[in-house]
LOVEX-313959 format. One record per atom (N, C-alpha, C): x, z, y; residue in three letters. Coordinates in steps of 0.02 Angstrom, whole numbers, plus 50000, padded with zeros to 5 digits. Example, Ala and Ser with C-alpha at 12.3 -4.5 7.8 and 13.67 -1.06 7.14 Angstrom:
2
506605039049716ALA/506155039049775ALA/506605039049835ALA/506425035449888SER/506845035749947SER/506455039450002SER/
//
This chain:
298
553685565454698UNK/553695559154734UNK/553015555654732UNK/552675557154692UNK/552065552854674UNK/551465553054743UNK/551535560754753UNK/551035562554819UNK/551415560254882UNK/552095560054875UNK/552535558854939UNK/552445549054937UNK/552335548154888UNK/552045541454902UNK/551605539154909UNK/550985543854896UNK/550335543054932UNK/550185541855004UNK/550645548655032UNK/550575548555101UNK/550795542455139UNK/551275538255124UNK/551745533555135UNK/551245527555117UNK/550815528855074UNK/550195522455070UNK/549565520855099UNK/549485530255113UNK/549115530455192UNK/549305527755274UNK/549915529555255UNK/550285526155323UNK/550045520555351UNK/550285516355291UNK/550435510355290UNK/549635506255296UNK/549195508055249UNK/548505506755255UNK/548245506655320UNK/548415514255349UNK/548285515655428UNK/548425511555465UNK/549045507855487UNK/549285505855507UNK/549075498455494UNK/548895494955454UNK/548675487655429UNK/547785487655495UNK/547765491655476UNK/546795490755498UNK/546755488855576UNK/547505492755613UNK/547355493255673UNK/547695484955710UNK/547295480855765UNK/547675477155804UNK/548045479955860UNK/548395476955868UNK/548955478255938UNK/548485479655989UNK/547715476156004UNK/547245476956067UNK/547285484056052UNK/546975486256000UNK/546445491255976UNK/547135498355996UNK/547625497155966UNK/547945503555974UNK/548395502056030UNK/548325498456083UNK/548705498956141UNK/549475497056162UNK/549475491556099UNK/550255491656094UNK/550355482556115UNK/549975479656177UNK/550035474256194UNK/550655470956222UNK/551055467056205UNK/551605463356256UNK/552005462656186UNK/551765463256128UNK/552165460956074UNK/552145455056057UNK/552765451256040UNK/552845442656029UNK/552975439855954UNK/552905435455955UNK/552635433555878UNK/552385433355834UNK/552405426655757UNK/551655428455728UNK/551755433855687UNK/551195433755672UNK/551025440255612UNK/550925438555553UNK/551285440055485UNK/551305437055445UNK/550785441055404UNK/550595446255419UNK/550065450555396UNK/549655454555453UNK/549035457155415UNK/548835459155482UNK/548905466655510UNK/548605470555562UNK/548865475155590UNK/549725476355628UNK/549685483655639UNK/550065483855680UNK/550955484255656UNK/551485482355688UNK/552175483455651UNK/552215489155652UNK/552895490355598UNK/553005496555595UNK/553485499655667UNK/553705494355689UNK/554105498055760UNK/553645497655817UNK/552925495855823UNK/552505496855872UNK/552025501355861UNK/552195504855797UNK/551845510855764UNK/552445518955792UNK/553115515155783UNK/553695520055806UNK/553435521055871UNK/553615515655909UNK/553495516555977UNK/552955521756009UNK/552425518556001UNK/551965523456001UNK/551815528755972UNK/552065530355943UNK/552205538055926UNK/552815542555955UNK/553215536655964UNK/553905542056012UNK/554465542955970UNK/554515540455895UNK/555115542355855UNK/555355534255826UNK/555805537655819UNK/556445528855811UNK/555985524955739UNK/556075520455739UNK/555885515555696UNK/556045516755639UNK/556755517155603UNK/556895519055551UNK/556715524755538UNK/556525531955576UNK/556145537255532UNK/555555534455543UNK/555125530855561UNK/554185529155526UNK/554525524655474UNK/555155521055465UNK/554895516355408UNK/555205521455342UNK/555525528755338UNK/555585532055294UNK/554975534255275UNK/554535538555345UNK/554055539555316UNK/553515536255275UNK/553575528755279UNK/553045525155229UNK/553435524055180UNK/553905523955175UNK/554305523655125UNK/554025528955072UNK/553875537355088UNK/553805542655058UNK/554315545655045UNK/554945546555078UNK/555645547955104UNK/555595555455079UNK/555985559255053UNK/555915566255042UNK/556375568655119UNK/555735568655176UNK/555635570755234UNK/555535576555278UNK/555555579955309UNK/554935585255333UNK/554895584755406UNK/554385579155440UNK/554245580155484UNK/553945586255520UNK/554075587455594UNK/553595592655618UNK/553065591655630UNK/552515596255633UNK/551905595455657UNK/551725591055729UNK/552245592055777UNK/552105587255845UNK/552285580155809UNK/552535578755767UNK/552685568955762UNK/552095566755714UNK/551905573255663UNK/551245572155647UNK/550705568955700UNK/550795573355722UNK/550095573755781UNK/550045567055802UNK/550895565455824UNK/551055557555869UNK/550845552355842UNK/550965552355766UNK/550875547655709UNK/550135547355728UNK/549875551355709UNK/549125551455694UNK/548825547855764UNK/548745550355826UNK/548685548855885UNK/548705538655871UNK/549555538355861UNK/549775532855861UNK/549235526955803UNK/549015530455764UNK/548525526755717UNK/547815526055725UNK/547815531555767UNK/547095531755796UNK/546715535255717UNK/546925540655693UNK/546645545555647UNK/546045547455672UNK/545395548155657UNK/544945554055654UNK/544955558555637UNK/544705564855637UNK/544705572255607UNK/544915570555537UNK/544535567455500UNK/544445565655429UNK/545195564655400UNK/545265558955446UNK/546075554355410UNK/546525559655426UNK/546485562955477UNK/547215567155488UNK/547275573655442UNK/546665575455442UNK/546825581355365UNK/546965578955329UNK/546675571655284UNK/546935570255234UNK/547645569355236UNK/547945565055299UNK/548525564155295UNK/549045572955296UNK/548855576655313UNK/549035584355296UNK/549085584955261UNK/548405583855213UNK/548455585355147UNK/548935583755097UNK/549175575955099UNK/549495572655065UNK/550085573955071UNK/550525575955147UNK/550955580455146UNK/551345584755128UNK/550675589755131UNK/550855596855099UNK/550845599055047UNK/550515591754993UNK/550505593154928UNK/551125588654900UNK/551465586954929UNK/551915582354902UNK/552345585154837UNK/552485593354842UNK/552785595054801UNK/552575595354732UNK/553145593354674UNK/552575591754601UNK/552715597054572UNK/552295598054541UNK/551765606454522UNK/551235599354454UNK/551405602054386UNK/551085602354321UNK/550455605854334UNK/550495611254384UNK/549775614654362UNK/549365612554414UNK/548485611054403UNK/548165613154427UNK/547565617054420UNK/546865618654458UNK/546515622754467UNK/546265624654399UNK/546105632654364UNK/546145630754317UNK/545415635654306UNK/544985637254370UNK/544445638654355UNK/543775636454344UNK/543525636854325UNK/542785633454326UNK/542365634354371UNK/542175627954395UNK/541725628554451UNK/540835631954433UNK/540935638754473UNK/540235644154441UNK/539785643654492UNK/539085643354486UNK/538675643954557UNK/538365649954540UNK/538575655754607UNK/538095661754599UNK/537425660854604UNK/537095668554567UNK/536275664854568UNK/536225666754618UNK/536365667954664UNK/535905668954743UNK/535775665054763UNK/536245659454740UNK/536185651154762UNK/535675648354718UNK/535535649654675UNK/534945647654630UNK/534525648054653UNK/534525654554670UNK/534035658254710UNK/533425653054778UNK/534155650354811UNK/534015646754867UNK/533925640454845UNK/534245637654806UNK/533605632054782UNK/533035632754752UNK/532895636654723UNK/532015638654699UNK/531705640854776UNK/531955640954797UNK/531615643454878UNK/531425637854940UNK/532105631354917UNK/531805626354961UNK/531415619554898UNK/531285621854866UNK/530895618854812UNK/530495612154846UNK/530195612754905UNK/529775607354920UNK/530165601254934UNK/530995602154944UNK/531255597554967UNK/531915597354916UNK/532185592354919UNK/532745588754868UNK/533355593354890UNK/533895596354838UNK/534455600454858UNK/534785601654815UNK/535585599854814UNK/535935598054771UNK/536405604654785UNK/536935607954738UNK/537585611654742UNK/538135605154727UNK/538615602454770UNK/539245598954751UNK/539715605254752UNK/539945600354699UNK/540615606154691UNK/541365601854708UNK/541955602454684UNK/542515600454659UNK/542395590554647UNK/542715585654666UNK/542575579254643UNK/541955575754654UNK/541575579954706UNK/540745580154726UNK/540395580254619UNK/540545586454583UNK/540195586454530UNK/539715589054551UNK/539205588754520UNK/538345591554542UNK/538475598054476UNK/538205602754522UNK/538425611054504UNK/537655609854503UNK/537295609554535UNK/536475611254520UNK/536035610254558UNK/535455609554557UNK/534965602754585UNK/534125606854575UNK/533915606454621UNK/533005609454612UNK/532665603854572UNK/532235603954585UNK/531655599754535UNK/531645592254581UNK/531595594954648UNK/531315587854675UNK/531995582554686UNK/532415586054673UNK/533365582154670UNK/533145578054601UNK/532825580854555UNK/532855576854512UNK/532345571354493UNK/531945572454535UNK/531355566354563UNK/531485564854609UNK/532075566054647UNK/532075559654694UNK/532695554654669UNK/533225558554650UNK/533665556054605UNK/533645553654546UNK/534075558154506UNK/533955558454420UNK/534145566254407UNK/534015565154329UNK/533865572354318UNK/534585573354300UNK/535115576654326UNK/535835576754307UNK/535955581354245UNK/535555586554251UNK/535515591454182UNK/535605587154101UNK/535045582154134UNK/535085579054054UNK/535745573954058UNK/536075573354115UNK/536635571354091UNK/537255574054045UNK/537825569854013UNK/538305572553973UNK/538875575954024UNK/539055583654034UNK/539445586154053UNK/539825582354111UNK/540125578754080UNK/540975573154129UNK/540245567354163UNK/539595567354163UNK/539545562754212UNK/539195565554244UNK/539125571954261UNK/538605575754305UNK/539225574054368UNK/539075570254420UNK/539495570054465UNK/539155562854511UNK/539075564854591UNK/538665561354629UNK/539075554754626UNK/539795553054642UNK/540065549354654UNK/539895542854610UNK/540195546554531UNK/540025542054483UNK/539315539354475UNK/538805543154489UNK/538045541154480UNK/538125536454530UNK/538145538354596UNK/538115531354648UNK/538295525554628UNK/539105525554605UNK/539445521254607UNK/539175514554543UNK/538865519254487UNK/538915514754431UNK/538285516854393UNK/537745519854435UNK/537085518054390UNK/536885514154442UNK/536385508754390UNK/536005503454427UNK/535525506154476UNK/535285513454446UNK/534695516554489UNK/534675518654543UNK/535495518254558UNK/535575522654619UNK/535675516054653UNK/535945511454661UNK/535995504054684UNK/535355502554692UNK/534785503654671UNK/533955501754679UNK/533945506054731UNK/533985513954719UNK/533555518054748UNK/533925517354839UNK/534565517254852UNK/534795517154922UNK/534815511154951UNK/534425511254993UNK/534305504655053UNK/534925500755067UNK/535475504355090UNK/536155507255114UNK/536495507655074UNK/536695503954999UNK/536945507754952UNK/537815506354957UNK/537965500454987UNK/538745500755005UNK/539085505455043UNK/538555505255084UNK/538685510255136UNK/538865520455116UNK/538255521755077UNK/538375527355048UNK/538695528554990UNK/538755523054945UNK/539415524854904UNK/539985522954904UNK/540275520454974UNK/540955520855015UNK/541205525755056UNK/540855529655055UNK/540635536555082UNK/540805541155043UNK/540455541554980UNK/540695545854920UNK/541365543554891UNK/541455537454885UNK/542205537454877UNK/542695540054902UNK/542575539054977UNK/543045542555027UNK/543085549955006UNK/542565553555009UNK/542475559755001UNK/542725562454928UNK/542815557454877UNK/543225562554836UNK/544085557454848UNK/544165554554874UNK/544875552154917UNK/545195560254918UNK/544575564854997UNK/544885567955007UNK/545235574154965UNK/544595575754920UNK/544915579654860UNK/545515577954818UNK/545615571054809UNK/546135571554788UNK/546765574254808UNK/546675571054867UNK/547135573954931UNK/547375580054932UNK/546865583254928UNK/546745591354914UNK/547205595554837UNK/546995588754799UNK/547305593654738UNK/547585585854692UNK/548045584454706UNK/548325576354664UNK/548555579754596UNK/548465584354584UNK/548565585754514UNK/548045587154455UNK/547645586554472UNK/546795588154451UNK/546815580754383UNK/546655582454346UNK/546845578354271UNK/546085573254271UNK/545625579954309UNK/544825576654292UNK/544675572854337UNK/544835571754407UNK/544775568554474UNK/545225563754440UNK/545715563354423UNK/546155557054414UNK/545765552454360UNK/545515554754316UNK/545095552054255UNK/544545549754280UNK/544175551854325UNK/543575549954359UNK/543765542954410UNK/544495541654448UNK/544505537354467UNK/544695531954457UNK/544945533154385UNK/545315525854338UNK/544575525354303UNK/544175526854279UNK/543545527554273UNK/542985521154293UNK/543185522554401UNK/542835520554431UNK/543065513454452UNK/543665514254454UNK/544095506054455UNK/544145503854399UNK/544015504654334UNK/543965500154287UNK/543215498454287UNK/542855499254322UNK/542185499754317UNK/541895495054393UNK/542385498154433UNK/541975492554494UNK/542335491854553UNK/542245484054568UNK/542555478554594UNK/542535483554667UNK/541915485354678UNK/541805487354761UNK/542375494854738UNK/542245500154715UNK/542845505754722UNK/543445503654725UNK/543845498854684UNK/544375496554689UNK/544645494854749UNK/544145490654778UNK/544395487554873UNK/544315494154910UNK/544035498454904UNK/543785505554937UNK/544225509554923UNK/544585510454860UNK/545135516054854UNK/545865513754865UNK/546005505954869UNK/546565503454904UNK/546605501254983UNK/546055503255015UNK/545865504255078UNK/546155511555120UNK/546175516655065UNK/546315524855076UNK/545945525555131UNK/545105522755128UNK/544795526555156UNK/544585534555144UNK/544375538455190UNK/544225546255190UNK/543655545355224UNK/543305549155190UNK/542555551255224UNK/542255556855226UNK/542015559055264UNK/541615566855268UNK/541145566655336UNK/540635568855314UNK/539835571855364UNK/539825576855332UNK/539405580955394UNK/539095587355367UNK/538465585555383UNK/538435581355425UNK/537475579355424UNK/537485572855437UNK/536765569255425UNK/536625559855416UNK/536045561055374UNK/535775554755361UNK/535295550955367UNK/535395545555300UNK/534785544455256UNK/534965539555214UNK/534275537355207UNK/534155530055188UNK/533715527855177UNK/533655524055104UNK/532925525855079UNK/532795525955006UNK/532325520554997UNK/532285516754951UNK/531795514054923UNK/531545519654822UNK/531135522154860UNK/530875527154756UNK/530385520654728UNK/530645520554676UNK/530155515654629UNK/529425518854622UNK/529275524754650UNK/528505527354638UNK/528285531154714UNK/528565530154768UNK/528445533154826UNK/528585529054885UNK/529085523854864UNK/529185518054892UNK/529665521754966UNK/529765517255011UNK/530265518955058UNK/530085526755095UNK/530775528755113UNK/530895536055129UNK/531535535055174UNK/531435539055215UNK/532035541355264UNK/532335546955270UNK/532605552555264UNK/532935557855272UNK/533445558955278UNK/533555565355305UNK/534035570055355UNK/534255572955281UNK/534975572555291UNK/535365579655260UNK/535825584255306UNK/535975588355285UNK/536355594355277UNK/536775596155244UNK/537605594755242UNK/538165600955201UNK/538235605755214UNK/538215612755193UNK/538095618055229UNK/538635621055168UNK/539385622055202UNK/539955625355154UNK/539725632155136UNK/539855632855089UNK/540105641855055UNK/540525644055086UNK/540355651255114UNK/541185652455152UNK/541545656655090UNK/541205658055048UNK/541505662854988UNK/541945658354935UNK/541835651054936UNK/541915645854915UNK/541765636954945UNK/542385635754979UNK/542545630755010UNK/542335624754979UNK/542765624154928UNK/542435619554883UNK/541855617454851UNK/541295621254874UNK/540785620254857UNK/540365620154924UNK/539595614354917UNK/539135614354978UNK/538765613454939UNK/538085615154971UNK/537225613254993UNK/537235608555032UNK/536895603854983UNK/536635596055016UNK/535955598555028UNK/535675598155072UNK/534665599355087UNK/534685593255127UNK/534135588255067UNK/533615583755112UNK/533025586355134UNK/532905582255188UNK/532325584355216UNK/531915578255253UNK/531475578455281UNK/530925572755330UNK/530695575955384UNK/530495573755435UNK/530385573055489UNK/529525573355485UNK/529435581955498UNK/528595583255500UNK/528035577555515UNK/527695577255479UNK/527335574355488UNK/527335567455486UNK/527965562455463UNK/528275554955439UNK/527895553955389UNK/527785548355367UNK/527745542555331UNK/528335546155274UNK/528805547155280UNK/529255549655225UNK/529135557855208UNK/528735560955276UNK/528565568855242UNK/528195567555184UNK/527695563155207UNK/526985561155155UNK/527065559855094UNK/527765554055102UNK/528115554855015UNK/528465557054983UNK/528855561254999UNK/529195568954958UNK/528755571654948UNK/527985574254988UNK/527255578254956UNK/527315572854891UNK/527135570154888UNK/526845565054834UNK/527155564454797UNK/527945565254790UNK/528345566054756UNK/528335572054709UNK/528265575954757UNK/528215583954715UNK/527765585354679UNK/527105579854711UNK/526525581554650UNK/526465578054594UNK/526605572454603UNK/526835569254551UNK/527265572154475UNK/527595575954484UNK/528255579754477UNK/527885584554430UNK/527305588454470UNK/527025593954474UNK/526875595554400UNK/526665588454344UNK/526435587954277UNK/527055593054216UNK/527855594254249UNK/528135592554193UNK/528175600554173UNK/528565600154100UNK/528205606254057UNK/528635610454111UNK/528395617454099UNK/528695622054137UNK/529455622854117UNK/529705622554056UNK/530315625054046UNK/530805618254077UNK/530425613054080UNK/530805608154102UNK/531055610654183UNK/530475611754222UNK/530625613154286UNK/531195621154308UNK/530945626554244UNK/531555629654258UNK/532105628454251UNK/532285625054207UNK/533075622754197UNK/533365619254253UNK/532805613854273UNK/532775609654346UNK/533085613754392UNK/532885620454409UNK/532965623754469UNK/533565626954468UNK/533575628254406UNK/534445634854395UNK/535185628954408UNK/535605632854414UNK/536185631254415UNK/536385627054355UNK/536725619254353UNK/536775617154298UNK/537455624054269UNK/537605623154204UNK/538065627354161UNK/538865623054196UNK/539325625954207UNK/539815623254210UNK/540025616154193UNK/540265612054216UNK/540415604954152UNK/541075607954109UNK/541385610954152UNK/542035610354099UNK/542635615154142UNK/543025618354119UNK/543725620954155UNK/543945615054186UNK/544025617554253UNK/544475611454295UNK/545295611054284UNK/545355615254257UNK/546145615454209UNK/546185607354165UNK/
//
């Protein structure tokens, strides 16, 4: 029931954001004692009786078909994003004690390929967006996650609750409402995960902005964008990323930043790197390899 009431809190969330203009459901009378859309102008527009959408927010032990899915979603005005998740939440409804119980490993070929784009910043996310492993200049443009403790090698948490990362992003509401979303969707993915759950009581005992963001059930995902930096030693920067999935492993991507030849921001990732260029060598190999596992995701 717990996931079957997730979905039922997505619903309902969904359903709050939208006005009657916005989702097409005009000629309805009276006030609104809250905002967004009713639940029978949510039925309507989707095509199924009122009392089954108000089971489904309920979290009703249900099984809609895939076409009232679709309607629902349509009817909420889902993006790609929201409607997998809302799949997700679905199909995991059933409760299952176990989850994933392997450790997230990065082959070295992938090592490989970060010692190869060396001139530019490039992260491995794994599972919960944990940082699996990072080149040298990830950790000059960032922080150095290696020297972090195991359970906080993880982008979300760094965004969310070091001060540095709040300095370093121009944008910083913006991109760590983003990363929230994005491990939203993992949960989605796996609501039984002990370490994702720990990471997000974590992040809500910790901050005011995640809290409004994870009772929002926003979802987020890019595979490419743009972020803008202020570096305390290179000063403002603009760059392009890249998620580029594993097909051998889903759960894991390549983040590659990059600049725009010849920018004002090419000039300071150079400068960055030389800067960089001083530290002892064994520091920079460790920099480049795959961090070591954090931990069994069991």
């Amino acid at each position: 029931m717990g996931q079957s009431a997730e979905f039922g809190k997505f619903l309902k969330a969904m359903r709050s954001r939208l006005s009657p203009e916005d989702a097409g459901a005009e000629g309805t009378s009276g006030a609104r004692r809250v905002p967004g859309l009713r639940r029978e102008e949510v039925a309507r527009l989707a095509g199924v009786s009122t009392d089954y959408y108000i089971r489904l927010e309920q979290g009703r032990n249900i099984h809609p078909s895939r076409a009232v899915l679709d309607s629902v979603s349509r009817a909420l005005r889902l993006d790609g994003s929201e409607h997998a998740h809302m799949m997700d939440l679905l199909e995991n409804c059933a409760v299952t004690t176990r989850s994933p119980g392997t450790a997230q490993a990065v082959r070295p070929a992938l090592r490989q390929l970060l010692e190869a784009v060396g001139d530019v910043p490039a992260l491995v996310l794994g599972r919960r967006t944990d940082v699996l492993a990072g080149n040298r200049m990830a950790s000059l443009l960032f922080t150095d996650f290696l020297e972090l403790p195991a359970r906080e090698r993880n982008l979300t948490r760094w965004l969310i609750l070091d001060p540095q990362a709040r300095e370093l992003f121009r944008d910083w509401k913006t991109v760590a409402a983003e990363a929230a979303g994005a491990l939203r969707l993992d949960v989605g993915r796996h609501p039984n995960d002990a370490q994702a759950n720990q990471l997000v009581g974590e992040l809500a005992v910790h901050s005011e902005h995640f809290r409004q963001w994870w009772a929002g059930h926003r979802v987020a995902t890019r595979s490419a964008g743009s972020v803008r930096l202020h570096h305390p030693a290179v000063g403002d920067l603009e760059l392009n990323f890249e998620n580029l999935v594993l097909p051998d492993d889903p759960d894991q991507f390549l983040r590659v930043y990059s600049a725009k030849p010849g920018s004002p921001s090419s000039d300071a990732l150079a400068l960055l790197g030389s800067l960089g260029a001083d530290a002892q060598p064994e520091q920079q190999r460790l920099a480049a390899e795959a961090f070591p596992p954090a931990a069994s995701d069991g």
